[in-house]
C-alpha positions as CSV (number, residue, x, y, z in Angstrom):
1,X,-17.0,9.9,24.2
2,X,-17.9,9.7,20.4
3,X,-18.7,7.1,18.6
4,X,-17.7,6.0,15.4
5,X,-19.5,6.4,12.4
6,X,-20.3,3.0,11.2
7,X,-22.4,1.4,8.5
8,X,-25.6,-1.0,8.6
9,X,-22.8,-4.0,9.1
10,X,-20.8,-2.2,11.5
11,X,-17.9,-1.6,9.6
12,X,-16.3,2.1,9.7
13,X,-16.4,4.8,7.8
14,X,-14.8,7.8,7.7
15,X,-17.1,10.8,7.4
16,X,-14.4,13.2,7.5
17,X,-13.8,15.6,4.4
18,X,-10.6,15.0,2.3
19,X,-8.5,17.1,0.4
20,X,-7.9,16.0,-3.1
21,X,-5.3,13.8,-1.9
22,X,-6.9,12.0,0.7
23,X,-5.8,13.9,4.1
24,X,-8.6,14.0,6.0
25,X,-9.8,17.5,6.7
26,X,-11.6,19.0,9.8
27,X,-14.9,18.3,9.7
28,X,-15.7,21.7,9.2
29,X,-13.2,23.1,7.3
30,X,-12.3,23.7,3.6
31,X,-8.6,22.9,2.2
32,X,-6.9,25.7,2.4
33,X,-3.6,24.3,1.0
34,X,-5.8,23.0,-1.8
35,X,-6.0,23.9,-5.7
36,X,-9.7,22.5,-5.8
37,X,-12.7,23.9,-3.5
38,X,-13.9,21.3,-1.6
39,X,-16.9,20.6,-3.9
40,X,-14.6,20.0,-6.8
41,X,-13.0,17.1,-4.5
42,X,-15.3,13.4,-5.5
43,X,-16.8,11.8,-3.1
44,X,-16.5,8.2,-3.5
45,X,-18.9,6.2,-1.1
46,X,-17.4,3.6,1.1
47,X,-19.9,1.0,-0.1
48,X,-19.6,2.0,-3.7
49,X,-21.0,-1.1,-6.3
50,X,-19.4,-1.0,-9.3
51,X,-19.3,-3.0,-12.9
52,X,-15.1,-2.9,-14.3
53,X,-16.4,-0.9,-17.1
54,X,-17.7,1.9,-15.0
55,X,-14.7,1.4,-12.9
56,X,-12.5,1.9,-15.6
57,X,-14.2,4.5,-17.0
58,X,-14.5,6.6,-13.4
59,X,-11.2,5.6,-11.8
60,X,-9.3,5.7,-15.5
61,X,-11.2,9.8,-15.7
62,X,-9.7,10.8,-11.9
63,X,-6.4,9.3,-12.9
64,X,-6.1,11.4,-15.9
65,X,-7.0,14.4,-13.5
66,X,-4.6,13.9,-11.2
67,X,-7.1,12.3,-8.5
68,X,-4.7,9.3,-7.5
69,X,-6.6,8.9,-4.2
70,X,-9.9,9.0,-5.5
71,X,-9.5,6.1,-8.5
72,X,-7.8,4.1,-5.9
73,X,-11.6,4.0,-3.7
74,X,-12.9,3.3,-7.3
75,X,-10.2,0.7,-8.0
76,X,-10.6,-0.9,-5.2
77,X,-14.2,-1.1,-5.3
78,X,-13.7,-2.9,-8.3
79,X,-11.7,-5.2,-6.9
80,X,-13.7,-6.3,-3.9
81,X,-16.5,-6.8,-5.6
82,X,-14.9,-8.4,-9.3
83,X,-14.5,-13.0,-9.1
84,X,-11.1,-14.2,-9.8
85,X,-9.5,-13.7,-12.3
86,X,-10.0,-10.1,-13.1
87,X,-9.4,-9.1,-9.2
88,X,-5.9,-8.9,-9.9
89,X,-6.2,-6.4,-12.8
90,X,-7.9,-3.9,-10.0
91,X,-6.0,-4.8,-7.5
92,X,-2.7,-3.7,-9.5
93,X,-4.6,-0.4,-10.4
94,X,-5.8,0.8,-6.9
95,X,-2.1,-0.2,-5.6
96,X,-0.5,2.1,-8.6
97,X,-2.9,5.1,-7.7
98,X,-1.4,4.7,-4.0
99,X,1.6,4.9,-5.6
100,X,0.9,8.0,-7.4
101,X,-0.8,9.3,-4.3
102,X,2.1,8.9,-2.4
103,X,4.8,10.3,-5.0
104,X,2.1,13.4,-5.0
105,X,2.4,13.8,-1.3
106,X,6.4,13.7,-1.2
107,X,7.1,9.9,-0.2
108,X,9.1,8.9,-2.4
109,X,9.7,5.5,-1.1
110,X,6.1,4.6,-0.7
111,X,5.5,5.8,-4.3
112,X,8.1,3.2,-5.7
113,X,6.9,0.5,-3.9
114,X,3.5,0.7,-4.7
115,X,4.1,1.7,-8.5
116,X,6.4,-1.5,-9.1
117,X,3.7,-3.7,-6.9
118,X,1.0,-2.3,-9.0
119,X,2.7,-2.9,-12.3
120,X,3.2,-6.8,-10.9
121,X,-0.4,-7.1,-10.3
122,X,-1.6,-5.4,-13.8
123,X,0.6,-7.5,-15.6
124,X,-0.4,-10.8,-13.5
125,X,-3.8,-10.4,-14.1
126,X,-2.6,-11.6,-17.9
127,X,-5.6,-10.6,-21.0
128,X,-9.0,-11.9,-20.2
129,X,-12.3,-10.8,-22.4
130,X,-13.6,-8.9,-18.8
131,X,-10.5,-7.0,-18.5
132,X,-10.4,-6.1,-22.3
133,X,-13.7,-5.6,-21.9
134,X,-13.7,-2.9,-19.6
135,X,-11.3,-1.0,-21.2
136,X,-8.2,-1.3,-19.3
137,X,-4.4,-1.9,-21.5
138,X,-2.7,-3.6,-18.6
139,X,0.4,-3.8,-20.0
140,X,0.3,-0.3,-20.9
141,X,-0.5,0.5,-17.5
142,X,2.3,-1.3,-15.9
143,X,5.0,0.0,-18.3
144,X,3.9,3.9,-17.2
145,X,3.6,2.8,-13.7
146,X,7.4,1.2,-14.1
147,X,8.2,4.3,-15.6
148,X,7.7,6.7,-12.8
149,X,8.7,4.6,-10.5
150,X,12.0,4.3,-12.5
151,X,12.4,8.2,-12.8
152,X,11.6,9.0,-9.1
153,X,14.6,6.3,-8.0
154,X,17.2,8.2,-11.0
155,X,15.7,11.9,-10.4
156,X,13.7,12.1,-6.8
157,X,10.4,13.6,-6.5
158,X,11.4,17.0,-7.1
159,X,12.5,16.4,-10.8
160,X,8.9,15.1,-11.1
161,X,5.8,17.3,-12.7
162,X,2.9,16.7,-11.5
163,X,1.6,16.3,-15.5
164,X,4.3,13.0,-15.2
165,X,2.4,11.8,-12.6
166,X,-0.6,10.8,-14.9
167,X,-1.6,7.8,-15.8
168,X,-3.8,6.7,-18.5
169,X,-5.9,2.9,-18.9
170,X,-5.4,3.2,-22.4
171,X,-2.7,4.4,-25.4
172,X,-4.2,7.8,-26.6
């Protein structure tokens, strides 16, 4: 029997290498169905402490990239560790990178409902100097998460490049 890989409080982690959407790998393999070598892939610890700027700035960066799965472990490091009322501004973020993970592996479904529940979130959290502060246009961000989410209900997933699925914290 093997036990689980746990941290000093007991809770699990997961060990396992991840292709650059998350699927766990073989412990000792390398993605094969992967554009990026495994060392290319971030490795965001499970216990990661984060301030919103850095979170912003991290998570905002692998969104850009077209890392969904990794900002979401940044985003929602952010929000587990950010008081009320900013916690609502992260959690919308880490739900819209689910939703852009999901739309990158093919569900459809999953990618809509987490891009509109997202976009609720963002826009909930309403402006507050921390959120400004740490660089995030929520608004913005809802209104591109809305807009995928939009175009994958009129056109499907397939209609969809990859380049569409980016999203950015703040107006270029």
């Amino acid at each position: 029997m093997t036990t689980r890989d746990r941290d000093p409080r007991g809770r699990a982690r997961n060990a396992r290498p991840r292709d650059e959407l998350g699927r766990p790998l073989p412990r000792s393999a390398a993605p094969l169905d992967s554009a990026a070598p495994l060392d290319d892939v971030p490795d965001i610890p499970d216990d990661l402490q984060i301030t919103p700027a850095e979170a912003a700035d991290l998570g905002g960066r692998l969104l850009a990239e077209g890392r969904p799965f990794h900002a979401h472990e940044v985003f929602e490091a952010a929000w587990k560790s950010t008081p009320m009322p900013d916690r609502e501004l992260w959690r919308g973020l880490a739900q819209i990178a689910v939703g852009l993970t999901h739309a990158r592996r093919g569900n459809a479904r999953g990618a809509v409902a987490l891009l509109r529940r997202g976009a609720r979130h963002t826009r909930e959290s309403g402006p507050s100097s921390a959120v400004s502060s740490a660089g995030v246009d929520a608004e913005y961000v809802a209104a591109q998460a809305d807009g995928i989410a939009a175009r994958i209900e009129r056109d499907g997933l397939a209609a969809i490049a990859p380049t569409d699925l980016l999203v950015r914290l703040l107006p270029a």
